[in-house]
C-alpha positions as CSV (number, residue, x, y, z in Angstrom):
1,X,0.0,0.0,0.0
2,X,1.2,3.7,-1.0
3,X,2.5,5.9,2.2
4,X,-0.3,8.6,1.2
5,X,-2.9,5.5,1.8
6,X,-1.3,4.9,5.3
7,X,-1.9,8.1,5.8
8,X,-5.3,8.5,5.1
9,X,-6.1,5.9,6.4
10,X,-4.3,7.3,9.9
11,X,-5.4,10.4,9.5
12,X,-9.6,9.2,9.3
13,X,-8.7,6.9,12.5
14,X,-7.3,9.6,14.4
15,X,-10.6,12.0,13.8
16,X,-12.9,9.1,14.4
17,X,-11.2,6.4,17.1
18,X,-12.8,6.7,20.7
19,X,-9.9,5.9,22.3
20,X,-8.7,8.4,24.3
21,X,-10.4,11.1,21.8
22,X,-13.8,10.6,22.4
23,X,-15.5,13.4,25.3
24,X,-16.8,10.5,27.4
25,X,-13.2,9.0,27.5
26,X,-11.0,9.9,31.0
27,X,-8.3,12.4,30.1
28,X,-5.1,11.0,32.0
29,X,-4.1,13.2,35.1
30,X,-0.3,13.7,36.0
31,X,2.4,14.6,33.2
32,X,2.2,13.8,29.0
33,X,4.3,11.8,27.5
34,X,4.2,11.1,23.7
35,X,4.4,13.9,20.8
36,X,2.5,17.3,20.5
37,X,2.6,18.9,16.9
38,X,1.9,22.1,15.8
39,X,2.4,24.1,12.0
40,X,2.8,27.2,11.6
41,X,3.9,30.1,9.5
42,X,2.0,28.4,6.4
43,X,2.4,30.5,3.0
44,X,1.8,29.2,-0.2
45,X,5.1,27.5,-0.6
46,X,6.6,27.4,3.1
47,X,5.9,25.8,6.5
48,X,6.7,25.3,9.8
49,X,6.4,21.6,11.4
50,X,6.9,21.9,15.3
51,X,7.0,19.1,17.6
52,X,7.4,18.8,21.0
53,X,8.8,15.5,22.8
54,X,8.8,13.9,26.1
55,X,13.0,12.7,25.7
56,X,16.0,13.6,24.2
57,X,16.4,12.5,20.6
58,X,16.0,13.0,16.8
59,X,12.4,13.0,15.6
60,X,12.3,11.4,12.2
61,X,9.7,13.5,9.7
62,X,8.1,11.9,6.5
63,X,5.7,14.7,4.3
64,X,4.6,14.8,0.9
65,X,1.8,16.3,-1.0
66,X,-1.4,14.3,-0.3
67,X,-2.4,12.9,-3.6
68,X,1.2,12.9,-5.7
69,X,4.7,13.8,-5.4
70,X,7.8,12.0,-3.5
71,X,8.1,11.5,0.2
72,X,10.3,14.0,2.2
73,X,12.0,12.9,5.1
74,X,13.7,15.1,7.3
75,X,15.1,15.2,11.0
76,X,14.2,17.2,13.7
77,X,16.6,18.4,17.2
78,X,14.8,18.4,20.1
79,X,16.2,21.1,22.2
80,X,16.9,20.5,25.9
81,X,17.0,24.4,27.0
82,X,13.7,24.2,24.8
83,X,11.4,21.8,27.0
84,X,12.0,19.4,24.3
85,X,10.9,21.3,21.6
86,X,11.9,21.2,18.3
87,X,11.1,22.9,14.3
88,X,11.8,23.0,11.0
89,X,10.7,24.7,7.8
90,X,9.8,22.9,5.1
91,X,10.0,24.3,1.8
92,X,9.5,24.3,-2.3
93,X,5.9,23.7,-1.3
94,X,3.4,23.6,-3.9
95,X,0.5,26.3,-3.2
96,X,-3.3,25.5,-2.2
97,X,-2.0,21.7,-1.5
98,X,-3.0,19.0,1.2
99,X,0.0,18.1,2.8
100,X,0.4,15.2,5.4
101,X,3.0,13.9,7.3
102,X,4.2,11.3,9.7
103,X,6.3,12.0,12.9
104,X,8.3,9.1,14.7
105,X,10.2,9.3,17.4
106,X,11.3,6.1,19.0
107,X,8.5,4.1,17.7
108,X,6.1,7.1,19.2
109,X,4.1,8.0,15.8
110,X,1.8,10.7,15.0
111,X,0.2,11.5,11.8
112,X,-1.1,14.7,10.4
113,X,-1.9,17.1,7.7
114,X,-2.4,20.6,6.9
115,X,-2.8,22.8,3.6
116,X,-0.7,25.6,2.2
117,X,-2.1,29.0,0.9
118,X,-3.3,29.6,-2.9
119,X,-1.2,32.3,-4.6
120,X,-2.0,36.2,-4.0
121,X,-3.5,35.7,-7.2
122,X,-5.7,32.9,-6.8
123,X,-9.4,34.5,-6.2
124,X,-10.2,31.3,-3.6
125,X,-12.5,31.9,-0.7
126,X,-10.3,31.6,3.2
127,X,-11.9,30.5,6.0
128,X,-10.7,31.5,9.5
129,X,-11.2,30.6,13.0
130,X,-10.7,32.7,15.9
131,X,-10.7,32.6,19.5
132,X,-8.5,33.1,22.4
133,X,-8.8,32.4,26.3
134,X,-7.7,28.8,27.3
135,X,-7.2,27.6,30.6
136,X,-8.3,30.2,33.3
137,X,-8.9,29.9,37.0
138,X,-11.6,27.4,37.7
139,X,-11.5,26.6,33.6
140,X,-8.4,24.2,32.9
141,X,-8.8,20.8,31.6
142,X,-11.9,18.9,32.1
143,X,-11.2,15.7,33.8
144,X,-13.0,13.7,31.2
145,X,-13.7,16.3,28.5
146,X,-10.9,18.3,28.0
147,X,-11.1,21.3,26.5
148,X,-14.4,20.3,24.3
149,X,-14.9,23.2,21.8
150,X,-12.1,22.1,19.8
151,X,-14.2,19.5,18.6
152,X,-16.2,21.9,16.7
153,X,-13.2,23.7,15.9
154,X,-11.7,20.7,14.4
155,X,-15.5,20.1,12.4
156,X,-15.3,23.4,10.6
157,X,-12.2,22.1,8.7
158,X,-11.0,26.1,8.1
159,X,-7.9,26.9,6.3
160,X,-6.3,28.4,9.3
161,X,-6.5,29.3,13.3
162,X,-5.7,32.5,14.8
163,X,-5.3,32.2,18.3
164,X,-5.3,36.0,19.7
165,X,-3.8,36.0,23.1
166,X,-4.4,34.4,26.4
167,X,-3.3,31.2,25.1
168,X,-2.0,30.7,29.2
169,X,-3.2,31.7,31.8
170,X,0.5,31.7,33.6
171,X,-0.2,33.9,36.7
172,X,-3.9,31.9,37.5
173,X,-3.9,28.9,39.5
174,X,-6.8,25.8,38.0
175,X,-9.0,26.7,41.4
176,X,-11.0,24.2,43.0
177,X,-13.4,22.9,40.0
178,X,-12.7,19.4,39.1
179,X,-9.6,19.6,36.3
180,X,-6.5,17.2,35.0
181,X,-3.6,17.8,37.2
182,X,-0.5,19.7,36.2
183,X,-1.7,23.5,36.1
184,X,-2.6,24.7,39.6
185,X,0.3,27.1,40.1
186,X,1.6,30.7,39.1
187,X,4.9,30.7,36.7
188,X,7.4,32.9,37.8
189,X,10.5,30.4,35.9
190,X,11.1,29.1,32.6
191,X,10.3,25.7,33.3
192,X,6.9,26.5,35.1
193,X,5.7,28.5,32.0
194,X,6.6,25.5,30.0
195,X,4.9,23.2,32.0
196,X,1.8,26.0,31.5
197,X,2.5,25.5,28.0
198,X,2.7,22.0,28.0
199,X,-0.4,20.9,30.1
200,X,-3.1,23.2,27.4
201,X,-1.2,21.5,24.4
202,X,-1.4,18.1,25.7
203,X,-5.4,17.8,25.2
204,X,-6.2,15.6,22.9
205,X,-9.3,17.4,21.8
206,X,-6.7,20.6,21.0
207,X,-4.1,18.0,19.4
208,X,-6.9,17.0,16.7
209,X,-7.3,20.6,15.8
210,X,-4.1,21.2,15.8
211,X,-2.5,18.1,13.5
212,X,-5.1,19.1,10.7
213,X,-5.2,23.0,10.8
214,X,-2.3,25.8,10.8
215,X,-1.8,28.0,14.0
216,X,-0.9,31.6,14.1
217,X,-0.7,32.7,17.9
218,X,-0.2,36.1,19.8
219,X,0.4,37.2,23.1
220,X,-1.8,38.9,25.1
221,X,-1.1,39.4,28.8
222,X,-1.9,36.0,30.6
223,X,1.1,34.5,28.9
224,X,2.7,36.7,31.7
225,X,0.9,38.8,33.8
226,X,-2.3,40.2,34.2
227,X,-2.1,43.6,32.4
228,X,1.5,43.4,31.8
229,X,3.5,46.3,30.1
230,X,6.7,44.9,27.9
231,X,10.0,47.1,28.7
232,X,8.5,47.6,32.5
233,X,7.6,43.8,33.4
234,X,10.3,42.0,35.2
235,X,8.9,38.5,33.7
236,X,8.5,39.4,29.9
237,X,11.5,38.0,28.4
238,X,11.3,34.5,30.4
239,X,7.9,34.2,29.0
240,X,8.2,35.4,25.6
241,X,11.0,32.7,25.7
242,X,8.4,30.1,26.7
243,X,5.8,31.6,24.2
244,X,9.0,31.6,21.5
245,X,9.7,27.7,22.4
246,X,5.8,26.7,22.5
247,X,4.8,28.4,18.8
248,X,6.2,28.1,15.4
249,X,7.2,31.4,15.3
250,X,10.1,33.4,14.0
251,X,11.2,36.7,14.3
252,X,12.9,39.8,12.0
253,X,16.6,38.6,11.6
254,X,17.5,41.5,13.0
255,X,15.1,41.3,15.7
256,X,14.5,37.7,16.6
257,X,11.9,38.5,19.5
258,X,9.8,40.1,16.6
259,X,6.3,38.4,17.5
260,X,4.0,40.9,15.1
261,X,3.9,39.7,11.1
262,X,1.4,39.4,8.6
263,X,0.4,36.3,6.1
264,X,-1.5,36.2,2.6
265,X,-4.2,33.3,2.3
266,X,-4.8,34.1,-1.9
267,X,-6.1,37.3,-3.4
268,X,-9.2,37.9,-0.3
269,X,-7.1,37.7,2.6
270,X,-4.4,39.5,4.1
271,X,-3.9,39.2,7.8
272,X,-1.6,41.8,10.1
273,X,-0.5,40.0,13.6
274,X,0.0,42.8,15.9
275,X,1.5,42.4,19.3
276,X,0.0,44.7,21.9
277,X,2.4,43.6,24.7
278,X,6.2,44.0,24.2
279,X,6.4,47.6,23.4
280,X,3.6,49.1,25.6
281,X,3.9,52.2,27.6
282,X,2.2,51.1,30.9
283,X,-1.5,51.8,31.2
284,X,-1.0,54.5,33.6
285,X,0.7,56.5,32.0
286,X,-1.9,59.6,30.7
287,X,-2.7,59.4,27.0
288,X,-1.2,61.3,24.8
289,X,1.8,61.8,21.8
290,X,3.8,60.0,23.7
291,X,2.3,56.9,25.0
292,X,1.9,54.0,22.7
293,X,1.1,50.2,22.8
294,X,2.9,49.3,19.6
295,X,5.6,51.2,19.2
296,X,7.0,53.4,16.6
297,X,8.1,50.4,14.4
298,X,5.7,48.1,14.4
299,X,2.9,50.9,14.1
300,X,4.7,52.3,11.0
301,X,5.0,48.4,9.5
302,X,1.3,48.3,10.0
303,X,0.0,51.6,7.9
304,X,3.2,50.9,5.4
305,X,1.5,47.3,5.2
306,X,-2.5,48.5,4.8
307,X,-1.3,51.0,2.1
308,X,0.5,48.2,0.3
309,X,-2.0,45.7,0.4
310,X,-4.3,44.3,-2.5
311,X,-5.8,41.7,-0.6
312,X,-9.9,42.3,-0.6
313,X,-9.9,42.2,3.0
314,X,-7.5,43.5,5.5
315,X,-8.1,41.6,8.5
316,X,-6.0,43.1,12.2
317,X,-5.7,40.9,14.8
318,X,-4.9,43.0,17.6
319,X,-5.6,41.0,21.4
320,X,-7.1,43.7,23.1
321,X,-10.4,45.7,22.0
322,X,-10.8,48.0,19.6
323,X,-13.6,49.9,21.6
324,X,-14.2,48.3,24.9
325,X,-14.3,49.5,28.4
326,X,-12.1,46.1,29.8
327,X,-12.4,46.7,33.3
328,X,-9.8,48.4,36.0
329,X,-8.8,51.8,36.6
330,X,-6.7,52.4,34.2
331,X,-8.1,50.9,30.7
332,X,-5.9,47.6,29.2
333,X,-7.5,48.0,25.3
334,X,-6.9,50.9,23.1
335,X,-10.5,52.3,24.2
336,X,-10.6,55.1,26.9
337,X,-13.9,54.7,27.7
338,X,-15.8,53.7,30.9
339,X,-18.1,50.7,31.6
340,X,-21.1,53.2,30.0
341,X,-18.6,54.2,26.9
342,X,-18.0,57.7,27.7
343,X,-14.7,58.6,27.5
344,X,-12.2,58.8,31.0
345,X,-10.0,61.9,30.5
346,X,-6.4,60.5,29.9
347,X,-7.3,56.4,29.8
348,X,-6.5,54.1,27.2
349,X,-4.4,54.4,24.1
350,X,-6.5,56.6,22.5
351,X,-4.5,59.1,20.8
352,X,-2.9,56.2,18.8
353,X,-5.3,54.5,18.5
354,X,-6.7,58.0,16.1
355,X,-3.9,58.1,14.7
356,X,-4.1,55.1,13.2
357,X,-7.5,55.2,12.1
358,X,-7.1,58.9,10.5
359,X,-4.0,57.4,8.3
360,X,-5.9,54.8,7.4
361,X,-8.5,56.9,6.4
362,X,-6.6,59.1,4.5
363,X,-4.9,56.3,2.6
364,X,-8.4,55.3,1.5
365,X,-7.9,51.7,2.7
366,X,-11.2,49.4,2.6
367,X,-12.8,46.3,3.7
368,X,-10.9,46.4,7.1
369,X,-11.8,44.5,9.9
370,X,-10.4,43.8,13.2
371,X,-10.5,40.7,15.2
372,X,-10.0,40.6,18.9
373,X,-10.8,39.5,22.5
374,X,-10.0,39.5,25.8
375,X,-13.6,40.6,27.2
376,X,-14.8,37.0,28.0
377,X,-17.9,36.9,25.1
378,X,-18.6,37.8,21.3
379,X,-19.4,40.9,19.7
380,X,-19.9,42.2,16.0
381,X,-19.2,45.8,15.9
382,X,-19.7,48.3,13.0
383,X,-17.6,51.0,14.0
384,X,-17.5,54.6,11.9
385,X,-14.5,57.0,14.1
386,X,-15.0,59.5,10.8
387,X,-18.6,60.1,8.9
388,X,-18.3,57.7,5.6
389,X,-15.1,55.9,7.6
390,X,-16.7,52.3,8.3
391,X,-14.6,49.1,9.9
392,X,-15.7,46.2,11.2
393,X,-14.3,44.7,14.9
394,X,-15.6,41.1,15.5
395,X,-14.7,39.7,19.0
396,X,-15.1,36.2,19.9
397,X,-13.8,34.0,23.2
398,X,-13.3,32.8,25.9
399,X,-12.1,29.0,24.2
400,X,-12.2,28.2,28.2
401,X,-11.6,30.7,30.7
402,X,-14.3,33.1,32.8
403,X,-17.6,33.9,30.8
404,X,-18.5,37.5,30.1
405,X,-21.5,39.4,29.0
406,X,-22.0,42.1,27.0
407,X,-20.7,45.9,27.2
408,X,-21.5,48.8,26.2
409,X,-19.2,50.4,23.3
410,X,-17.0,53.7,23.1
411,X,-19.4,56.0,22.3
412,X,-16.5,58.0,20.3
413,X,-16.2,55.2,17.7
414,X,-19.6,55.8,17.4
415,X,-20.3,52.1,17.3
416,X,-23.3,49.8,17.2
417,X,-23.4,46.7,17.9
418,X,-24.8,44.0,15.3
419,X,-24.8,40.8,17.0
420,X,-23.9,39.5,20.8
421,X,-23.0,36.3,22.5
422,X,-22.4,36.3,26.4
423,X,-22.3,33.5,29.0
424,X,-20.7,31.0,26.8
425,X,-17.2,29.9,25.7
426,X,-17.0,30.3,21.6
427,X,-15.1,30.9,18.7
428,X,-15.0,33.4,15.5
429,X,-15.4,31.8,11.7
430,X,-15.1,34.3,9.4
431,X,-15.0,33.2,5.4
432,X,-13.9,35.7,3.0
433,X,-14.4,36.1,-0.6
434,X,-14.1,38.6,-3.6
435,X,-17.9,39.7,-2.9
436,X,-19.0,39.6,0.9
437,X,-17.2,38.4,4.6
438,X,-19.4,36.3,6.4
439,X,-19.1,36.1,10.1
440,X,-20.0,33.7,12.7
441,X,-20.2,33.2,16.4
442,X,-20.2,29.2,16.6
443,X,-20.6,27.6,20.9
444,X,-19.0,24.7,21.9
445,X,-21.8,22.4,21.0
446,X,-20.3,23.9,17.1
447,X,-23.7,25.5,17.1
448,X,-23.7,29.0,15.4
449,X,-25.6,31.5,17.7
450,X,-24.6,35.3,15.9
451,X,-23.9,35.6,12.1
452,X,-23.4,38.6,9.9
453,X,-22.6,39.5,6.2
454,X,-20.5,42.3,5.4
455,X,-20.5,43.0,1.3
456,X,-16.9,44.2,0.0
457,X,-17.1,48.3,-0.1
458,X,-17.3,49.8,-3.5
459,X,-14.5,51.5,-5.4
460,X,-14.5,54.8,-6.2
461,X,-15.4,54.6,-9.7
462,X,-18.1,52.3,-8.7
463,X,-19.4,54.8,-5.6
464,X,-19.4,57.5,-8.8
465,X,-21.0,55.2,-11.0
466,X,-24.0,54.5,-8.1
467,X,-24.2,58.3,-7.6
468,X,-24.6,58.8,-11.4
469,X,-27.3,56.4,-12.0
470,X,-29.4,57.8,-8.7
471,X,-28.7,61.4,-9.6
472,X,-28.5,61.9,-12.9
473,X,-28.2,65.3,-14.8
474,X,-31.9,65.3,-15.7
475,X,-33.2,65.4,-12.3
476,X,-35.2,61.8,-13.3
477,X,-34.3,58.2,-11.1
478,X,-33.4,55.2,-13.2
């Protein structure tokens, strides 16, 4: 039999075999052992296969395109310093393809697949999953269910997952709810924020998500400290370590910390990664010129980046609220608005947050959207900062963490809210094409509860065209 039919036939086992996958099946407590696998960084001719062991050794890779093509083998290192972690890029991949692949390490196999992006060119539809929050206080690990909703993660069989932030909760303790052992502490050194690391990777629910779909993950502040502030947080670099070991990611060469970057998924999609943690001014600090949570850099790569793009949609994934009140007295999202959206004198990252908005304004960028988190439940929000200036800001979560309920919005984005989901852990699909986004708010039961279409905004010649035809010379409708 050929290698791809092993594989298939693997790959349909692994997403249908009860043992130790079904939700009625007892997770085992105590530590992993075996092999975790995550890709990342997929383009349309790149990837990044990460694995993650439980011993020393060289873990033997096998890949090839899933209907034709020769078999790759490659090895990958497992680092010691790492937690036993280990990458490596594969390359000269052939675009919009099925890949799948077969991991040993010691006679420890895992199988898996995932697919590679179409061209800028290709006009394809992308379909996106969102979500953030995993393992909070009184939410890790379900003794026998795990962490359930990536079941109906894993069902939607999207081109991609974008997990925005609070992918830990390092400084939160499991609590006293029934949960598998191996989480109930705070992380203050690089081995106990691998071990955070390690005990939300090791579900198996997560693992079946994660050996068929790409992962692109972001920081927010639990994979430190609650409402952390980069340059002035005496933990940041031992957990961006940990988050550096734990996700497929790789930095500038001239700045390997780098976490923000952006990724094409064919000619609808592009997607801008920003990180709203490592070059924050602290949330104290009174708004203004001066205080900023990306940083003069990354927030110049982002408008250079909009500008640039041809993609239909341009799709920011920032962790924290666009306009939000979040809670505290200081605000932790860009919004500096109260918990009745009027605006608190000096609070938030406001300023920059206009300053972004007017550029992008003036560069006449369309079809943007933001996704984010962080407030505990789902929100579609049509946001217009400037009269004839629309965006869109859909907010989905928690994937397992504390429930929230709906807030009222800034009242200077003048927003309205199109859709709501509170009380319940969820996730974010959003499909985009060359005519319309469509949006949904899906449960854990993969039930979707809020759904929205967005058509693509018309071109200026289009706009004048519309005009035209309503208002014509005459004074006469057609």
């Amino acid at each position: 039999m050929r290698w791809t039919s092993l594989m298939s036939t693997a790959l349909v086992l692994l997403s249908v075999s009860p043992s130790g996958l079904s939700p009625a099946a007892p997770m085992s407590e105590g530590f992993w052992t075996g092999l975790l696998v995550t890709v990342g960084e997929v383009t349309a001719t790149t990837a990044t296969l990460w694995v993650k062991g439980d011993r020393r050794g060289l873990v033997a890779a096998k890949y090839q395109a899933d209907d034709h093509g020769p078999v790759h083998e490659v090895g990958i290192a497992l680092d010691p310093r790492a937690d036993l972690t280990g990458r490596v890029a594969l390359a000269r991949l052939e675009p919009r393809t099925r890949y799948v692949y077969e991991l040993d390490h010691d006679g420890e196999r895992v199988t898996g697949s995932f697919r590679t992006a179409p061209r800028p060119a290709t006009g394809v539809a992308a379909r996106v999953l969102w979500s953030g929050d995993l393992g909070g206080a009184n939410h890790c690990r379900d003794v026998e269910d795990g962490y359930r909703i990536f079941e109906a993660m894993t069902e939607r069989h999207a081109d991609l997952f974008l997990f925005i932030g609070d992918t830990i909760y390092a400084d939160q303790t499991c609590g006293r709810t029934p949960h598998a052992r191996g989480s109930s502490f705070v992380a203050e050194s690089i081995g106990e924020f691998h071990a955070k690391y390690r005990y939300n990777r090791a579900d198996a629910t997560l693992q079946r998500l994660f050996r068929t779909t790409p992962v692109e993950a972001i920081w927010d502040d639990h994979e430190v400290r609650n409402n952390f502030a980069g340059p002035m947080e005496p933990l940041m670099p031992v957990g961006r370590q940990a988050f550096l070991d734990y996700w497929p990611v790789s930095g500038a060469a001239d700045e390997p910390s780098r976490l923000y970057r952006r990724l094409r998924w064919g000619r609808h999609l592009e997607v801008f990664v920003l990180d709203t943690r490592q070059y924050r001014s602290p949330n104290e600090v009174p708004d203004g010129p001066a205080k900023s949570m990306l940083g003069a850099a990354q927030r110049a790569w982002l408008l250079d980046g909009l500008a640039r793009s041809d993609a239909t949609w341009k799709v920011i994934v920032s962790s924290v609220p666009l306009g939000m009140f979040t809670g505290g007295a200081f605000s932790d999202s860009w919004s500096g608005a109260n918990v009745l959206g009027f605006p608190r004198k000096g609070n938030g990252f406001v300023h920059e947050r206009s300053a972004i908005l007017d550029a992008i304004h003036r560069g006449g960028v369309k079809n943007l959207v933001v996704l984010s988190g962080d407030v505990h439940h789902a929100e579609l929000i049509r946001h217009e900062p400037i009269p004839g200036f629309v965006l869109h800001e859909f907010v989905a979560g928690p994937l397992a963490a504390r429930q929230g309920f709906r807030r009222f919005l800034d009242r200077s984005l003048n927003s309205q809210s199109l859709g709501s989901l509170g009380w319940a852990n969820n996730f974010g699909e959003l499909v985009a094409d060359g005519d319309r986004l469509t949006v949904r708010i899906i449960d854990t039961a993969g039930t979707p509860r809020v759904s929205l279409r967005v058509g693509v905004a018309p071109t200026v010649l289009e706009a004048q065209a519309e005009v035209h035809a309503v208002h014509p010379e005459s004074g006469e409708t057609r």
